[in-house]
N, C-alpha and C positions, 0 to 999 in steps of 0.2 A: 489897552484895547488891542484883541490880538488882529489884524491885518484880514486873515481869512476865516471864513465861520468854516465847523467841523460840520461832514459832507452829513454826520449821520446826524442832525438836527432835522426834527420832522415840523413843516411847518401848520400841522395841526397837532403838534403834542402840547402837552403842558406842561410848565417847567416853576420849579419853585422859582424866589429871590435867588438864593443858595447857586442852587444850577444856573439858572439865568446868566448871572454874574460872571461864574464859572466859563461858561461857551464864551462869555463878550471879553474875557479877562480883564475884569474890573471887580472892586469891591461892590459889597450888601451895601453897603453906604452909596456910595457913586450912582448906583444902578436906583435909591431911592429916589435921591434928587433929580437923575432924569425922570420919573415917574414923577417926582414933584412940577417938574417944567413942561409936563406933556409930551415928551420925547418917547416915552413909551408907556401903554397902560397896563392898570393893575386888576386884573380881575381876582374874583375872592370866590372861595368853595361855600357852600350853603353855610349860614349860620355866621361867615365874614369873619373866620379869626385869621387865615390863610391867605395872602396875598400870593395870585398866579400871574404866570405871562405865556402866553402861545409863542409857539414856536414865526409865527409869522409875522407877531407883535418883535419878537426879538430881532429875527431879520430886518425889517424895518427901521429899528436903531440901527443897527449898523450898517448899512446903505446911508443912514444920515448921515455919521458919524465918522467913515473912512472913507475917504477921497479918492477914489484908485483912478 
């Protein structure tokens, strides 16, 4: 988990698993299981094969997540 989020996360963008993960530094895996725990949601592109997260959902994890 990296400490500080990067300044250029936009908290209305939308960000795959992939990315998501990426910004939080954690794995596709890790970043499910919070989404399995409620820690953070998954929203899905029309037709649901696509699991997304907002940038504001992501912020959100991590204010849980790091203690500062």
């Amino acid at each position: 988990m990296v400490a500080v989020l990067p300044s250029s996360i936009q908290p209305d963008g939308i960000y795959t698993p992939g990315k998501a993960a990426e910004i939080l530094g954690i794995g596709t895996t890790t970043l499910w299981r919070y989404a399995q725990r409620g820690l953070i949601r998954r929203h899905t592109r029309p037709g649901g094969k696509t699991a997304l997260s907002t940038g504001r959902d992501i912020i959100r994890l991590h204010r849980t997540l790091v203690i500062v």
